[in-house]
C-alpha positions in Angstrom: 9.7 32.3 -17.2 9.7 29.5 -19.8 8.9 30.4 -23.5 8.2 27.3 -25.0 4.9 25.6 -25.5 6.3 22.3 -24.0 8.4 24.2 -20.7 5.2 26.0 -20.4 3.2 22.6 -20.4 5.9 21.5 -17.5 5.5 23.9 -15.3 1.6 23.7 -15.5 2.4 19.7 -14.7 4.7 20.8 -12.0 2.3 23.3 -9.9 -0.5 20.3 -10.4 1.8 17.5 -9.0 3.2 20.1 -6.0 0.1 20.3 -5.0 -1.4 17.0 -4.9 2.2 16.2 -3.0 1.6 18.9 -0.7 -2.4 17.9 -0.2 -0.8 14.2 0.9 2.0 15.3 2.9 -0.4 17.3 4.8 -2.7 14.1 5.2 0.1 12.3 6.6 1.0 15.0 9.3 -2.8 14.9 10.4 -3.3 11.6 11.1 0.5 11.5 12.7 -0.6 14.5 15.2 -4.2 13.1 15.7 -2.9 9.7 16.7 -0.3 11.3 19.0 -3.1 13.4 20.8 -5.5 10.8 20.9 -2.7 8.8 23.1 -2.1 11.8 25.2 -5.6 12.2 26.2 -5.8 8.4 26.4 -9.2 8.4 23.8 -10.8 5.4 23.0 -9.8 6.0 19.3 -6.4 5.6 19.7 -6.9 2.0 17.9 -8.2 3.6 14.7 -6.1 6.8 14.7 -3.2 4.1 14.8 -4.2 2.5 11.8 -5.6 5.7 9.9 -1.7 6.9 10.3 -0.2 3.9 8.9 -2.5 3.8 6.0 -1.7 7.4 5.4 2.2 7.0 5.6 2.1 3.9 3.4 -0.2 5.6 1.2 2.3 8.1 1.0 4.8 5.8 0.0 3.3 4.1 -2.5 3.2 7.2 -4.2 6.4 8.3 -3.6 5.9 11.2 -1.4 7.9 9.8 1.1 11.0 7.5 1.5 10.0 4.3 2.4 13.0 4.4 5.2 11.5 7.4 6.7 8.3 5.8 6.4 9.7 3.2 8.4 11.0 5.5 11.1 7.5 7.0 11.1 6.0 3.7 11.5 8.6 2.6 14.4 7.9 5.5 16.3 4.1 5.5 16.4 4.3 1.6 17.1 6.4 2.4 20.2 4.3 5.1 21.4 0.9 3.1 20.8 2.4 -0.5 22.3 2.8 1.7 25.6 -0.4 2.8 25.9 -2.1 -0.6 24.4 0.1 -2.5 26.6 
């Protein structure tokens, strides 16, 4: 455990930020998983969960939650899956 008044102040700082990380890292799985079930069951709303999860992983970026390579990945991936179903 931390004795100072400034490592205590840290990891105060630390649980906040984890958190918040955690909240957007979950956002970005969501709308990943929604989009991929909305093109299973061939929804209408397969448009909108499309761009919900890109919003979400560049969102996630900016913020530097995620690698903007993985992002990228992400991206590629749902793009591929959504162009055969669009398509």
């Amino acid at each position: 455990m931390a004795n100072s008044r400034s490592a205590l102040k840290r990891v105060r700082i630390t649980a906040k930020k984890t958190a918040r990380n955690k909240i957007l890292r979950s956002k970005v799985k969501n709308s990943i998983r929604r989009h991929k079930l909305a093109i299973l069951n061939e929804s209408e709303d397969v448009d909108t969960t499309y761009k919900q999860a890109m919003s979400q992983i560049d969102r996630a970026v900016s913020k530097g939650i995620m690698h903007r390579n993985t992002a990228a990945r992400k991206k590629s991936r749902l793009t591929k899956a959504y162009n055969k179903v669009s398509v």
